[in-house]
N, CA and C atoms as a LAMMPS dump frame, in Angstrom:
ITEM: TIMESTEP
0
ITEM: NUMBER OF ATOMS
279
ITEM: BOX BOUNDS ff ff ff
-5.0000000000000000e+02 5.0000000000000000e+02
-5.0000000000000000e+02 5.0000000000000000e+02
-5.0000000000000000e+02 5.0000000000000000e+02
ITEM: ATOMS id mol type element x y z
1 1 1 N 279.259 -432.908 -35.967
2 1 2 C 279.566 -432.423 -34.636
3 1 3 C 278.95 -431.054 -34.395
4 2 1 N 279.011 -430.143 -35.433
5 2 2 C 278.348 -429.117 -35.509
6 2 3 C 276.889 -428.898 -34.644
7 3 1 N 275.97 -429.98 -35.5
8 3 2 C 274.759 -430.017 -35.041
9 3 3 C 274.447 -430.563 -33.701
10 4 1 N 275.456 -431.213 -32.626
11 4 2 C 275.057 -431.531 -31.637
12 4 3 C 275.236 -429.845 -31.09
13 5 1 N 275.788 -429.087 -31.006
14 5 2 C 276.256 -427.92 -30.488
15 5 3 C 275.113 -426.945 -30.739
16 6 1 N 274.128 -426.906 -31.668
17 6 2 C 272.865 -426.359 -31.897
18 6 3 C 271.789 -426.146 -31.042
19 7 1 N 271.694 -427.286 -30.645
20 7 2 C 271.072 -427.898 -29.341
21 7 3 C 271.158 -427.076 -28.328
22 8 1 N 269.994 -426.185 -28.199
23 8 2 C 270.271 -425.375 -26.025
24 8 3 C 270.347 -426.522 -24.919
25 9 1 N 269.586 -427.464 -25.166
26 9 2 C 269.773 -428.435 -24.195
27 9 3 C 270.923 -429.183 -24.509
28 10 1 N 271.834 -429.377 -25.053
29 10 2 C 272.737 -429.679 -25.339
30 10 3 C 274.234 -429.115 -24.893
31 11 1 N 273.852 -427.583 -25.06
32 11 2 C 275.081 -426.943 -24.601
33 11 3 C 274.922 -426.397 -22.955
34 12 1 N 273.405 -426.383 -22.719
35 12 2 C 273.383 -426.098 -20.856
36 12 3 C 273.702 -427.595 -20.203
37 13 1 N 273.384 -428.702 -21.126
38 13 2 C 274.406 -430.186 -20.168
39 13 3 C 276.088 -429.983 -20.552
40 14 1 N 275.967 -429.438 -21.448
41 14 2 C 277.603 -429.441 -21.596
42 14 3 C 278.57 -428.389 -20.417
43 15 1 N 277.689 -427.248 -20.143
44 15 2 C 277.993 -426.119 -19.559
45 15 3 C 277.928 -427.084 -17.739
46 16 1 N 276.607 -427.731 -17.623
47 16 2 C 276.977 -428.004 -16.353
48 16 3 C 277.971 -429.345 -16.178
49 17 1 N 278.295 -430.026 -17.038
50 17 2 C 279.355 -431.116 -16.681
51 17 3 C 280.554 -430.183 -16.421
52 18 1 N 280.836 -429.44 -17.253
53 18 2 C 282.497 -428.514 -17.039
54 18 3 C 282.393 -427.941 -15.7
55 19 1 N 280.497 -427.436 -15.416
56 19 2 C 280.604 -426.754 -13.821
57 19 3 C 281.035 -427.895 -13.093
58 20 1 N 280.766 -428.604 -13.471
59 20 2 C 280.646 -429.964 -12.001
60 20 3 C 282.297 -430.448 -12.159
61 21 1 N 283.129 -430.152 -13.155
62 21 2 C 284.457 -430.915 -12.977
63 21 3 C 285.074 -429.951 -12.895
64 22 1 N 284.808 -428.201 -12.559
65 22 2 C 285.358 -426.868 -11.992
66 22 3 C 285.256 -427.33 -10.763
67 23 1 N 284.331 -427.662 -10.353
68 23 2 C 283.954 -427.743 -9.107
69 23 3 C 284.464 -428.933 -8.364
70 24 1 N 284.755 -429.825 -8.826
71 24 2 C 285.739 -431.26 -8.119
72 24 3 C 286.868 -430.748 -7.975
73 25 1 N 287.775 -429.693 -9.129
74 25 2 C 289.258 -430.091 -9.428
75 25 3 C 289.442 -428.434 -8.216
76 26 1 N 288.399 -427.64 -7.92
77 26 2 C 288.739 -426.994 -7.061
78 26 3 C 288.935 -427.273 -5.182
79 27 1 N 288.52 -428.261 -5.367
80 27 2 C 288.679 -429.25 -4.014
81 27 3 C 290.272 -429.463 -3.557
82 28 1 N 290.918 -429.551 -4.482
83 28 2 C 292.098 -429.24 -4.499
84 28 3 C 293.459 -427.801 -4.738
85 29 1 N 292.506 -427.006 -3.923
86 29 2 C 293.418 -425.404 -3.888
87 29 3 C 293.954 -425.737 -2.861
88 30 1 N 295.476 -424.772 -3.06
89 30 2 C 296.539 -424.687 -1.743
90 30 3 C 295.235 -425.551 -0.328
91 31 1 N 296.404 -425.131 0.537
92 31 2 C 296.587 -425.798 2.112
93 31 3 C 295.638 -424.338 2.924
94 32 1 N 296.083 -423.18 2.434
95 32 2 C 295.519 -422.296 3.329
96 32 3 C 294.285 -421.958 3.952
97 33 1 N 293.762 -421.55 4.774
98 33 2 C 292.138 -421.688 5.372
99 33 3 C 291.573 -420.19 4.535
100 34 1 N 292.197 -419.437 4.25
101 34 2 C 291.643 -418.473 3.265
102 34 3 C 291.396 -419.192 2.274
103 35 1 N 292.032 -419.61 1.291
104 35 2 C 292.148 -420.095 -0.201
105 35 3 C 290.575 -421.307 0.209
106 36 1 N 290.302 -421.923 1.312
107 36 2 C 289.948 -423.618 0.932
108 36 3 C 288.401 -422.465 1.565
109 37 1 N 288.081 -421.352 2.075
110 37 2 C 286.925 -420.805 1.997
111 37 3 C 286.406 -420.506 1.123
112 38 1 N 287.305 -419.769 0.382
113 38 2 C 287.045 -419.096 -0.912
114 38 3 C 286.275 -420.109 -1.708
115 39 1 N 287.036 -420.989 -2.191
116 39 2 C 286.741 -422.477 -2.977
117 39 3 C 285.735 -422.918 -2.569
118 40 1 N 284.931 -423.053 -1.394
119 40 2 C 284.093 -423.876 -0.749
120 40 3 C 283.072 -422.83 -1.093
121 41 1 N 283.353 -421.34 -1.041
122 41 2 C 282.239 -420.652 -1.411
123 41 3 C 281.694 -420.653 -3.198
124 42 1 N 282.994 -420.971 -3.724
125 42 2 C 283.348 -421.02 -4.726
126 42 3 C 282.194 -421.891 -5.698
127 43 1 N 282.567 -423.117 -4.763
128 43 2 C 281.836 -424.481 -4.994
129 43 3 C 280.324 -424.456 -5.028
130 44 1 N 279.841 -423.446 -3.366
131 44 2 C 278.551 -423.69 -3.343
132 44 3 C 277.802 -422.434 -4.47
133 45 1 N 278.7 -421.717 -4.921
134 45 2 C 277.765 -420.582 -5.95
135 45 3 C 277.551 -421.287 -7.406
136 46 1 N 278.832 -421.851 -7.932
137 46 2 C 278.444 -422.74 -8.745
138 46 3 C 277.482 -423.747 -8.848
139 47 1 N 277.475 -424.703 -7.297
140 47 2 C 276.487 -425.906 -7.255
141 47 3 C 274.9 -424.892 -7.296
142 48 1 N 274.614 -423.761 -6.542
143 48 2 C 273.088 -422.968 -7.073
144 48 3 C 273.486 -422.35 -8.412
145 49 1 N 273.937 -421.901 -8.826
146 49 2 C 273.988 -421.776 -10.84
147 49 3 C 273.599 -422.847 -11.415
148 50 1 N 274.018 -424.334 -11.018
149 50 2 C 273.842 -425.219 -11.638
150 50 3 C 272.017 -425.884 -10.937
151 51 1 N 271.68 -425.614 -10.333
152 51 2 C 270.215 -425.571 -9.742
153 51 3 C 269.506 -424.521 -10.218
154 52 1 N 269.971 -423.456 -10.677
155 52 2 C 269.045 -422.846 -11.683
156 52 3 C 269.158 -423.14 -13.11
157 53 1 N 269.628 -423.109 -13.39
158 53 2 C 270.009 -423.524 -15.023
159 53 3 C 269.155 -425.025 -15.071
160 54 1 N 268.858 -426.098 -14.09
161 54 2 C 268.382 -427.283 -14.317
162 54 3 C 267.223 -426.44 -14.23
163 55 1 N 266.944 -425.817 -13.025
164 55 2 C 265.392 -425.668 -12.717
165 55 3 C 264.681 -424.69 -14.261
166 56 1 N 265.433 -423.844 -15.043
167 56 2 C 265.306 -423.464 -15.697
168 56 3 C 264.988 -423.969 -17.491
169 57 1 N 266.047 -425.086 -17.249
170 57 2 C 266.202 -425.521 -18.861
171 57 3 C 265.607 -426.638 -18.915
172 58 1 N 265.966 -427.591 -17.514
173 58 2 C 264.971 -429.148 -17.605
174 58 3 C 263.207 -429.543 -16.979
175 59 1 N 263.833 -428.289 -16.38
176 59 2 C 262.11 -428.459 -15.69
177 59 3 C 261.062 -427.515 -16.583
178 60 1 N 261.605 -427.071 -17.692
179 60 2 C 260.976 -425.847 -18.156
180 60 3 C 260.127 -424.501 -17.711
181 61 1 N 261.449 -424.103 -16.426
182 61 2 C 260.703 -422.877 -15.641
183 61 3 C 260.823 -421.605 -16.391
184 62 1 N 261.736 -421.845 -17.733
185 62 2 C 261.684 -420.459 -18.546
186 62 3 C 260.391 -420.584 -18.898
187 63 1 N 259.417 -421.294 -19.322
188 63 2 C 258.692 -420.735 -20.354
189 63 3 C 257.376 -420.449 -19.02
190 64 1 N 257.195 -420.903 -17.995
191 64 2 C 256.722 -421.155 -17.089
192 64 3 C 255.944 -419.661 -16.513
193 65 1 N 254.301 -419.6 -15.823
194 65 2 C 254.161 -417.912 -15.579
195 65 3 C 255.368 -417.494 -14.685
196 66 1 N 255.195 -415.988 -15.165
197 66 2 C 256.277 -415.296 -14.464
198 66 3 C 256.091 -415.45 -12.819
199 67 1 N 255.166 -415.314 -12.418
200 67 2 C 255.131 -415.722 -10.403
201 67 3 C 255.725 -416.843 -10.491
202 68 1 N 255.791 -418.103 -10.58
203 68 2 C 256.082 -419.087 -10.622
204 68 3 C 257.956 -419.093 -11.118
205 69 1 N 258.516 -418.358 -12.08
206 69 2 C 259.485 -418.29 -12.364
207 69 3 C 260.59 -417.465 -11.352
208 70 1 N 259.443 -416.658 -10.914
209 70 2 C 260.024 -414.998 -9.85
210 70 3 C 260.504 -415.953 -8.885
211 71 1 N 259.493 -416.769 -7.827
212 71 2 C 259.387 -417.379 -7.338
213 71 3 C 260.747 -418.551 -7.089
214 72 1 N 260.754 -419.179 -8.206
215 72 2 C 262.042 -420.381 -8.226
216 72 3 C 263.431 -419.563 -8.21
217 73 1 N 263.229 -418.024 -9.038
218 73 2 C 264.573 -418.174 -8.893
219 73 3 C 264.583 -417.12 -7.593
220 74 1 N 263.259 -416.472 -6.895
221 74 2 C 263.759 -415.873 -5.293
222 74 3 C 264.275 -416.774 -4.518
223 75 1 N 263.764 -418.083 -4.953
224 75 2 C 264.209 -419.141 -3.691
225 75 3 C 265.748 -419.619 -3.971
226 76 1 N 266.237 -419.618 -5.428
227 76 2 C 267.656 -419.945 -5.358
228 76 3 C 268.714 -419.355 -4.693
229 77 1 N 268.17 -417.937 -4.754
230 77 2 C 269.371 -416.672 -4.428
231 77 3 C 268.801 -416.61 -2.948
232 78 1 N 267.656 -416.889 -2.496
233 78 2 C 267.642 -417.279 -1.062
234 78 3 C 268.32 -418.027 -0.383
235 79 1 N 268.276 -419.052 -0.637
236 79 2 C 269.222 -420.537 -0.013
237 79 3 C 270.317 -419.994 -0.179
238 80 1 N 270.902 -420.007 -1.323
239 80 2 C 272.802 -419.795 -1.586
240 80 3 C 272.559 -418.417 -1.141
241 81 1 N 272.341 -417.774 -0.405
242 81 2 C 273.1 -416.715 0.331
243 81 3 C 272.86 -416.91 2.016
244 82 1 N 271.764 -417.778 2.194
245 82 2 C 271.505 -418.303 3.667
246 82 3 C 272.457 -419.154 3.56
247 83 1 N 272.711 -419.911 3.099
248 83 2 C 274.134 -421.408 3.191
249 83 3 C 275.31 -420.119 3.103
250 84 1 N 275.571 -419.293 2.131
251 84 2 C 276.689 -419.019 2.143
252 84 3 C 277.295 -418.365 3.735
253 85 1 N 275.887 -417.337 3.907
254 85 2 C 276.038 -416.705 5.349
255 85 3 C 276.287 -417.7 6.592
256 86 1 N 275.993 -418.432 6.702
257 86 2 C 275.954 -419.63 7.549
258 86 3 C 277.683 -420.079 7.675
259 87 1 N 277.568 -420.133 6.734
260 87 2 C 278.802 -420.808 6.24
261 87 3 C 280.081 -419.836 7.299
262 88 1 N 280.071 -418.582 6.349
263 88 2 C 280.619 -417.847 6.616
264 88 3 C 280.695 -417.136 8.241
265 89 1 N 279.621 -417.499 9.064
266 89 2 C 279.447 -417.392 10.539
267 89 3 C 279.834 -417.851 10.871
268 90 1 N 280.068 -419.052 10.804
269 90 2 C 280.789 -420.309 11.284
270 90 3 C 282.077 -420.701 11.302
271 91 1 N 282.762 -420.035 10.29
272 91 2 C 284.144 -419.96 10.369
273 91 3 C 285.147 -419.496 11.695
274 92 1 N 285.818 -420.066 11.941
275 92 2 C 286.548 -419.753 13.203
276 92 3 C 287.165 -418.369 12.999
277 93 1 N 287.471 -417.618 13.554
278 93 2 C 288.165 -416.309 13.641
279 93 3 C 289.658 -416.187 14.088
């Protein structure tokens, strides 16, 4: 058992299954419209962590030139803060 745990690709699939079942079982916070924002923001920072870490570990953008790496991860922290802002505009007041 040891030696499966050795494995980097091994422990970044392990790391994103636990993200992805953080991220289901938080679907279920209280009733309140504070709490179910939070969570939803919650959700979408995790779901781009878990889009870098793929773009990183399966697509092999670590080893990848640095423009090209700069690049993938300007565009992650681009999107998840345009979705988050969006998001967050949109909320009723």
């Amino acid at each position: 058992m040891a030696l499966i745990f050795r494995n980097r690709i091994t422990l970044i699939w392990l790391l994103l299954v636990c993200a992805t079942l953080v991220s289901f079982d938080s679907a279920h916070i209280g009733r309140g419209a504070s709490l179910q924002s939070i969570a939803t923001c919650a959700v979408m920072i995790v779901a781009f962590l878990k889009v870098r870490f793929i773009g990183l570990e399966f697509m092999e953008l670590r080893h990848a030139p640095v423009p090209l790496r700069f690049a993938f991860e300007g565009w992650v922290l681009l999107v998840c803060a345009a979705i988050l802002t969006l998001y967050w505009m949109g909320l009723p007041r």
